[in-house]
Each structure stands twice: as C-alpha cells, then as structure tokens.
C-alpha positions in Angstrom: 33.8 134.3 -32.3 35.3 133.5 -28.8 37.5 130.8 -30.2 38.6 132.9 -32.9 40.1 135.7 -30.3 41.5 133.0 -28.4 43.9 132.1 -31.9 44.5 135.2 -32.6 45.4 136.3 -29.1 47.6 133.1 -28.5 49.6 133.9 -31.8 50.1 137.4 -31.3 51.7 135.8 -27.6 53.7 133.8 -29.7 55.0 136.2 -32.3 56.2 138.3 -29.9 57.7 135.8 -27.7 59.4 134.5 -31.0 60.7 138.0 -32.1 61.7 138.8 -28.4 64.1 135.5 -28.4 65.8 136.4 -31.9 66.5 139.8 -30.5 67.6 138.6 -27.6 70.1 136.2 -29.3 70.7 138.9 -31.8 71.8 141.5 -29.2 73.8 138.8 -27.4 75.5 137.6 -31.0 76.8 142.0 -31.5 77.6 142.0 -28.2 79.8 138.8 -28.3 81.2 139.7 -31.4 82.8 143.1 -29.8 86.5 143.3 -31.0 88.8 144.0 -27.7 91.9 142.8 -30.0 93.4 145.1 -32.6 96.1 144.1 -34.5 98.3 146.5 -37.2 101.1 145.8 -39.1 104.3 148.1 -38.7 104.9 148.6 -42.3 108.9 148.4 -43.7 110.8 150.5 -46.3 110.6 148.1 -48.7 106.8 147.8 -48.8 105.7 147.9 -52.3 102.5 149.3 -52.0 102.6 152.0 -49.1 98.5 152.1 -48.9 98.3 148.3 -48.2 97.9 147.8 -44.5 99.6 143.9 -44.7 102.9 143.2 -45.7 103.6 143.7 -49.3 107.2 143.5 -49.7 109.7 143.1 -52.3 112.8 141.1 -51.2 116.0 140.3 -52.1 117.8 135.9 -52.2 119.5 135.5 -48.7 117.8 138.4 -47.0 117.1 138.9 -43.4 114.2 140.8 -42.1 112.4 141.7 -38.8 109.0 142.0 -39.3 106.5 143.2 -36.3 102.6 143.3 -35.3 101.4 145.6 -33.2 98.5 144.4 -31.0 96.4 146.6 -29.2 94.1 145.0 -26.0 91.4 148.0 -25.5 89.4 145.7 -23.0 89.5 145.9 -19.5 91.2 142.6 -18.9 94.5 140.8 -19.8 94.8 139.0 -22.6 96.5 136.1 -24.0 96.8 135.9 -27.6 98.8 133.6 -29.7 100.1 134.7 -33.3 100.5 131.6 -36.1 102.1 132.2 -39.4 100.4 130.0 -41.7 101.1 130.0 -45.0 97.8 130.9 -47.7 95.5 127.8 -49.0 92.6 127.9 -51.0 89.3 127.1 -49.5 86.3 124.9 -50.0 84.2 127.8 -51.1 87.0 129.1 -53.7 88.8 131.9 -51.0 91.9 132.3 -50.1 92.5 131.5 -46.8 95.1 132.3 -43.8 93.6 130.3 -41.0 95.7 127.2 -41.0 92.8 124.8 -42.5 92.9 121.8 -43.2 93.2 122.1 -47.0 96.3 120.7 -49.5 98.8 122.3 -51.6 99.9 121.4 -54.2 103.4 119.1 -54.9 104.8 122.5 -57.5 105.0 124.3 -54.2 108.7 125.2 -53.8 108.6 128.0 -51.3 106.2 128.1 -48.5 105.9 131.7 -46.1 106.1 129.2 -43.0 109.8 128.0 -43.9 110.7 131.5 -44.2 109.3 132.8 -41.0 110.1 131.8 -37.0 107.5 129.9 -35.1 104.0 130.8 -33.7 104.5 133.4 -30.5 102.1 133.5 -27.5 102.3 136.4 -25.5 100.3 138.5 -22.6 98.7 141.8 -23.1 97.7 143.8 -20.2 94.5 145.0 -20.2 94.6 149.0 -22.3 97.7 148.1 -22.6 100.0 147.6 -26.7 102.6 145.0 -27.4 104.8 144.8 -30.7 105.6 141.2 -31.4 108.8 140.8 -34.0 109.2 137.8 -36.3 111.9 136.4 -38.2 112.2 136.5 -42.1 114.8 135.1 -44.1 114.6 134.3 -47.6 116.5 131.6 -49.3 119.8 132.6 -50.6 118.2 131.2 -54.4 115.5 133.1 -54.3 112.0 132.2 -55.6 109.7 132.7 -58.6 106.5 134.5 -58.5 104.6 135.4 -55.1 104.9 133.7 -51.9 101.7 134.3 -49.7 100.7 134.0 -46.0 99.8 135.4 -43.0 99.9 136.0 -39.2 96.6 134.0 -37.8 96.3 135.8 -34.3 93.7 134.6 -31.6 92.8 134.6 -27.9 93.8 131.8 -26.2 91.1 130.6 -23.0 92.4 128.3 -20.7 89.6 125.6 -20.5 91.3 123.1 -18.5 93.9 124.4 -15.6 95.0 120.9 -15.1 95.4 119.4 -18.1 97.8 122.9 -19.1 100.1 121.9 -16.1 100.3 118.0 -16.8 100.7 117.8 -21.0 101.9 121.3 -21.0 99.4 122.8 -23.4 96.9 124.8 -23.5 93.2 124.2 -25.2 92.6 127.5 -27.7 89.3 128.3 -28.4 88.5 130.9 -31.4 86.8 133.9 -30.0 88.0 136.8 -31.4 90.7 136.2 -34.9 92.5 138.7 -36.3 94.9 138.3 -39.6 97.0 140.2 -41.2 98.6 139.2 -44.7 102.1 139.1 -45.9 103.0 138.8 -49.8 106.3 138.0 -50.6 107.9 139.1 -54.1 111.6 139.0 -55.6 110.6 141.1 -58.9 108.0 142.0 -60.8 107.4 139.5 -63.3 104.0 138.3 -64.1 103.6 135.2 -64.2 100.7 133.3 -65.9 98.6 131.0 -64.0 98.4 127.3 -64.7 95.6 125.1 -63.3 95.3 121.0 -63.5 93.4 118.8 -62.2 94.4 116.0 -59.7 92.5 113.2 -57.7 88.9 113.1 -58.9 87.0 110.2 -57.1 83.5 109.6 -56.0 83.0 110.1 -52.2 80.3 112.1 -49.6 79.9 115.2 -49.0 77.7 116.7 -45.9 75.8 112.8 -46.5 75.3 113.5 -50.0 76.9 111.4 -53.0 79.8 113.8 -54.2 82.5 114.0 -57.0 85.4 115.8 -55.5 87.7 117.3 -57.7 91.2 119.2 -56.8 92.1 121.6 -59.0 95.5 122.9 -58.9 97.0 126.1 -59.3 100.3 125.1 -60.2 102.2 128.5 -60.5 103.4 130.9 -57.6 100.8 133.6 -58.7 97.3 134.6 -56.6 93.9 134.1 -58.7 91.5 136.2 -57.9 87.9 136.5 -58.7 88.0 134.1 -61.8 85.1 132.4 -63.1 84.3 128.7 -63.8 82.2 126.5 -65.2 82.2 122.8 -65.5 80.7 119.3 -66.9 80.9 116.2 -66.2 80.7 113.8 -69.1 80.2 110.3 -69.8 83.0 109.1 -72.0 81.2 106.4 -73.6 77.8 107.9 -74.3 79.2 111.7 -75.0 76.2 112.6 -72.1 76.5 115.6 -69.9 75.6 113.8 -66.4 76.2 117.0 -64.1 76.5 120.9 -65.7 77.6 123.5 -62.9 77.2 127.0 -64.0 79.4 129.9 -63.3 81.3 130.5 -60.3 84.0 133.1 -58.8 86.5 131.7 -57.3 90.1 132.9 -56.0 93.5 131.0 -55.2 96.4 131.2 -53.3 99.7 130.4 -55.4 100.8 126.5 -55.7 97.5 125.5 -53.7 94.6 122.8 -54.3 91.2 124.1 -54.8 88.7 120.7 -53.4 85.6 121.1 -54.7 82.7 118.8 -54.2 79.7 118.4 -56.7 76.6 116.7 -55.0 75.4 113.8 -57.5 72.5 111.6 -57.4 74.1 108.7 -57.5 71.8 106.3 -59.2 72.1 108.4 -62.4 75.6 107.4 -62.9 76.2 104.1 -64.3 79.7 102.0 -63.9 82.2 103.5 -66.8 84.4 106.0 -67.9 83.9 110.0 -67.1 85.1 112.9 -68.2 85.7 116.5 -65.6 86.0 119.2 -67.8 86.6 122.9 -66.5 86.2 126.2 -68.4 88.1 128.8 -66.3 88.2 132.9 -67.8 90.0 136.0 -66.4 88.5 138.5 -68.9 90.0 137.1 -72.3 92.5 134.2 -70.7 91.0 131.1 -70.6 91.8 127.8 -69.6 90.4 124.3 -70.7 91.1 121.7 -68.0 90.0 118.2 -67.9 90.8 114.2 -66.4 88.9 111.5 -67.0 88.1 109.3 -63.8 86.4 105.7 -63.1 82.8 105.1 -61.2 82.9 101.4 -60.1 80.1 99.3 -58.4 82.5 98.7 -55.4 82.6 103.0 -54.9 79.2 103.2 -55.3 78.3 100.6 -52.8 81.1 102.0 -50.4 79.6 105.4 -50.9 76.1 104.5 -49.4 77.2 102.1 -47.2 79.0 105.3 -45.6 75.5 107.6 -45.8 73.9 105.1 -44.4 76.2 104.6 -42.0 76.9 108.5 -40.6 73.6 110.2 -41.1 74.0 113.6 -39.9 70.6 114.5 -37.4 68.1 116.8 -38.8 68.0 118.9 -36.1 66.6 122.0 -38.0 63.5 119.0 -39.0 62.8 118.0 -35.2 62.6 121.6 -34.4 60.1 122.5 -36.7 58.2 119.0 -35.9 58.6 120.1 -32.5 57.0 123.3 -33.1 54.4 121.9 -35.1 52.7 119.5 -32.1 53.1 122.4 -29.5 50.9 124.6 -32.0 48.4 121.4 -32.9 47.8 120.8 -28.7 47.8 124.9 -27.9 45.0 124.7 -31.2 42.9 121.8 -29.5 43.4 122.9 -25.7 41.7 125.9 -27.0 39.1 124.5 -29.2 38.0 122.5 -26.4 37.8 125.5 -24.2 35.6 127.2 -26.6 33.7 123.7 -27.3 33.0 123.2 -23.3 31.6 126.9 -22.9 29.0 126.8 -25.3 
C-alpha cells in the first residue's frame, strides 16, 4: 500500500514539475514574441483597392514612383531594422512567400518587383520614436503583362559580433521580430489565365527520406491562390499507380516554381520509365499536367548512399529514451525502499 503512495506521490511531483516547465517555456515563448516593431504602408492615389493595407497599385510603362513605410518602434530601446524588397516565390508548403527564400522562379519571368525597386535600406529608430523610409519605383518604359508581386521583408538587425562588423564591414542579422508588407504591381486589368508545367523531376532525399521532387511551374504573371491538387505517379511500362497524393491547397506567386517533394519507399520502385501526372482545379478550370522521368540503379544507389551518409539525430527518440530510464530507476529506487521496510 506504502509503495503504491510512493508512485503516485512521485508522479503527481512529476506532472506538475512537467506542466510547470511547458508554462514556463510557454510564458517565455508570448513574451518573446511581443511585437515592438510596427510597420504601415502610406497608401498612394493610385491604389486600386483603398481597403488593402499593402500596395495595390495600378501603374503606368516608364513611370516613376515614391513609395514609403512607416515604421513605428514602441519599445523602450533603439532599434535597428533593415527593410529588403524581395520579390514573391512560392514555397515548399504551396504559400506565397516574401521572405527572400531560397526557392526558384521560373525562366518565363520577365519582370521581377526587385528590378523595379532601389536597394534594401537599414536605418535606426529611436526608441517611441516613427521613421518613414521612401523607396524607388520605376517601371519599364514597355510595360509588363499580368501582375508583378513582392514585398518589403523588414527585420531587426542584432549585432552579434562587434569585431567582425568593423573588419568585413557587415553585420550578422538574426530574425527576431519580421514584419512584411506586400506590393502588387498592375498595368490593366486583364485577366490572365494561369498556366502550370512541370520541370526537373528527379529522385533525391528529403528530411533523410527517399523523395521525388517535382517543380511545378506557374508560367504566367498571375497569383494562384487556394487551388487544389492531386497527383500520381505512374509506371509507364506496367500502367501501375506507385505513389497517389490526395488533395491539397496550394497558392502561387506569378512566374514562380512550386518544389514539391513526395516521400517514396524506395525499394518499391523498380529501374524504368515514370510518369508525374497532376490534376489542378479552381472551381470548374482545370488543368492536366504531366512529364515522364527516369529511376536508374546508379540514383537509387546515390540516394542511400546519401541517407546513409547524413542521418539527421533523433533527438525527439533520445529524449523520450531518456525519460524512460529516469522513470524505470525513480520506479526501482522506490520499490526497493518499500521492499527493505517490510
């Protein structure tokens, strides 16, 4: 009876030292996460849609513009932010994205939102204090097609390294608080239909897992937002379906690459001929895309020699193991206990 108070005592200790440490990591997560950076966008006279808070402008071949951000600093230190124009990509999860990652676009792009704009500004903000930072737009004396998208990528800037700022003349940047505001560039109002095709398809790894990695295109200056795929992936010979991926959403940013990675196992897949074939529907459009690509013996070998290679450490495994034994010796300490008083 003794021993069984003794495990339920030690794991009511240990529940509430558990829950104590996620609040305590929880608290410190909202308080970190406290935005002392506000960031607006003064909005021009020839902003389409007045209710959008980005720019959303229409624009004329061989225009000039100023365009300006407003950043507020409501902390109670100075800050040093620096503001990128990046023009929009499409991510790994199927967003559209304004960070400057490290994703393709596509060879139809003819007009990008960074050759239009000046370069990235960094600039001081005393603490309560409001700066308006002005930017450059000009617009090609041709004009352009469709929509041209990007954004203004603003971030603190910390100074890790004093000495290393004053010999290469940089500065490290290290994300802590990220604000972006969007800028859509238009020359009419036509609507343009989206196109998609798919690129390089090729057997590779993916987070250590087998992957086929397909890059679907969006070849035409127009956003996609919120479609829906689905896929296969066929063998050409045998007509069978090796991999079915069932509906997604996904959105894209005009003329950008889409790379997305389908985990395999890799023994199923023979040496031969394949066929990637992609269903894509916005409401009653829809688009049939597909490219046949080759699995070889030399990829596949390649492939795991690379897993084998770079195995990512289970940390999440070795906590739980970790876990595990201090619970099994806590368990027999007590036992024991209990054993050597009777």
């Amino acid at each position: 009876m003794k021993f069984t108070k003794n495990i339920v005592s030690f794991f009511s200790i240990f529940l509430l030292a558990f829950f104590f440490f996620i609040s305590s990591v929880s608290a410190q997560e909202n308080t970190n996460s406290t935005m002392p950076i506000f960031v607006e966008a003064l909005i021009p006279e020839n902003q389409i849609d007045k209710n959008h808070t980005f720019f959303d402008l229409r624009v004329i071949p061989g225009q000039e513009q100023k365009l300006q951000l407003k950043i507020h600093n409501d902390s109670q230190k100075d800050k040093e932010v620096v503001i990128s124009p990046q023009v929009a990509k499409t991510g790994e999860g199927g967003n559209i994205d304004y960070s400057g990652i490290n994703a393709p676009l596509d060879s139809s792009l003819e007009h990008s939102f960074e050759d239009m704009i000046s370069e990235q500004q960094v600039v001081n903000i005393k603490a309560r204090d409001v700066v308006i930072v002005t930017f450059d737009l000009n617009i090609p004396s041709q004009g352009f097609r469709g929509i041209v998208l990007g954004g203004f990528y603003i971030e603190e800037i910390v100074k890790e390294d004093k000495s290393m700022e004053t010999t290469t003349n940089t500065v490290q940047i290290k994300n802590r608080y990220a604000y972006i505001i969007g800028c859509k560039l238009r020359t009419d109002t036509e609507d343009i239909k989206p196109e998609f095709k798919l690129r390089k398809i090729e057997l590779t790894e993916w987070n250590d897992f087998p992957s086929i990695n397909a890059e679907l295109a969006n070849v035409k200056p127009e956003v996609v937002s919120n479609y829906v795929y689905e896929g296969t992936i066929i063998n050409k010979k045998t007509g069978k379906r090796k991999v079915v991926f069932p509906e997604a959403r996904f959105s894209m940013a005009p003329n950008s690459i889409f790379m997305r990675p389908q985990k395999i196992v890799l023994d199923h897949f023979e040496n031969g001929t394949y066929i990637y074939a992609l269903k894509i529907r916005d409401g009653d459009r829809i688009w049939n895309v597909e490219k046949e690509f080759q699995i070889s013996y030399s990829q596949k070998k390649s492939v795991k020699e690379r897993i084998l290679r770079e195995p990512s450490f289970p940390w999440l495994f070795l906590w739980i193991a970790l876990v595990g034994v201090i619970l099994s010796t806590l368990v027999c300490i007590l036992y024991r206990r209990n054993s050597d008083e009777k």
